[in-house]
C-alpha positions in Angstrom: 53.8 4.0 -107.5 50.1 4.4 -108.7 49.6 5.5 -111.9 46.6 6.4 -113.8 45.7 4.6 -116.6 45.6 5.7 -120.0 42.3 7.6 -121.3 41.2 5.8 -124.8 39.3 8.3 -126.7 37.5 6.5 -130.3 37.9 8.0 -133.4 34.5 9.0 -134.1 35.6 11.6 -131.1 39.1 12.2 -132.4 37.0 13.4 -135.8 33.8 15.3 -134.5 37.0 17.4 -132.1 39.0 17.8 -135.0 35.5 18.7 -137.4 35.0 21.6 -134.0 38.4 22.8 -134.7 37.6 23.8 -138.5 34.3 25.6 -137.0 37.0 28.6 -136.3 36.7 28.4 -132.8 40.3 28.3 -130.7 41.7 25.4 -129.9 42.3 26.0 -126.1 38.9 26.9 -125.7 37.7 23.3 -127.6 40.4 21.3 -125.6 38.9 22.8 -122.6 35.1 21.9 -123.4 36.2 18.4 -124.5 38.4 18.3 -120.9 41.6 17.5 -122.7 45.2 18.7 -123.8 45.3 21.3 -126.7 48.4 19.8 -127.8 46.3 16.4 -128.2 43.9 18.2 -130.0 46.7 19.5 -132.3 47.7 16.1 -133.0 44.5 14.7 -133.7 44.4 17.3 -136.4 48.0 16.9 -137.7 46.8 13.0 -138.2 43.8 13.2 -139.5 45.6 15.8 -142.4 48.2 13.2 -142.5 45.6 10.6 -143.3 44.1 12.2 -146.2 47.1 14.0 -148.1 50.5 12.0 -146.1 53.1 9.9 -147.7 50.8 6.8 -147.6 47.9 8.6 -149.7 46.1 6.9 -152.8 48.9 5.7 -154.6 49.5 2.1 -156.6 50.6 -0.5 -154.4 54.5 -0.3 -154.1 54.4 3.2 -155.5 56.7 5.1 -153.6 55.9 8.6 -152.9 58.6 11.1 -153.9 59.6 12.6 -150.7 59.9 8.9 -149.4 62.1 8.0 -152.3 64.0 11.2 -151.8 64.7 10.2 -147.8 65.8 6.5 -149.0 68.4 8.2 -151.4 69.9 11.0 -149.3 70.4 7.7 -146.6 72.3 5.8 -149.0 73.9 8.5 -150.3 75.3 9.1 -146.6 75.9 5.4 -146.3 78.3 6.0 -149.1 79.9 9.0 -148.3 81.1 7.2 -145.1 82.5 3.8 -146.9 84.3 6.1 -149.1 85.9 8.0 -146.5 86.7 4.3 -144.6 88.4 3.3 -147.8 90.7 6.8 -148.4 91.9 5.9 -144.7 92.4 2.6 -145.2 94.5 2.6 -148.2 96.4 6.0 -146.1 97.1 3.7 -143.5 98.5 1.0 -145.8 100.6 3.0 -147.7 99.0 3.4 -150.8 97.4 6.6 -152.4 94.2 6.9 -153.3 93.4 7.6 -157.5 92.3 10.6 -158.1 89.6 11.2 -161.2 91.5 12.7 -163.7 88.3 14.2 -165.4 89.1 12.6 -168.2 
């Protein structure tokens, strides 16, 4: 099984692609110049927006960006939801009833 290896492109030409793509001209006919995949090209451009405006932008160190902090909740949150449910059959299996919240 032969396979060809990997082409390495260096930034500098990830950028100057990317930098053609903003002259307005379409991307099939720059990936086609260039000799490469639109859908790379597309990717070079969804990182290099991701660089300057992603979830790791200029922030304080060990500032957490709000849709980061918002992912980290929603998967505890989850986390939770499912030890609750473990518990409720748990004590239903040993014969006990859960407590409701009187709202009290």
């Amino acid at each position: 099984m032969n396979t060809k290896p990997r082409k390495r492109y260096t930034p500098e030409f990830k950028a100057q692609a990317v930098d053609l793509i903003n002259t307005g001209k379409p991307v099939s006919q720059i990936a086609e110049e260039l000799c490469i995949g639109s859908s790379l090209l597309y990717k070079w451009k969804l990182d290099s927006q991701g660089a300057q405006v992603g979830s790791e932008g200029l922030r304080a160190v060990g500032e957490k960006s709000e849709a980061d902090e918002l992912r980290t909740l929603r998967r505890e949150n989850s986390l939770l939801k499912q030890e609750n449910d473990i518990l409720k059959k748990a004590a239903v299996i040993l014969g006990t009833r859960p407590q409701l919240n009187s709202g009290k």
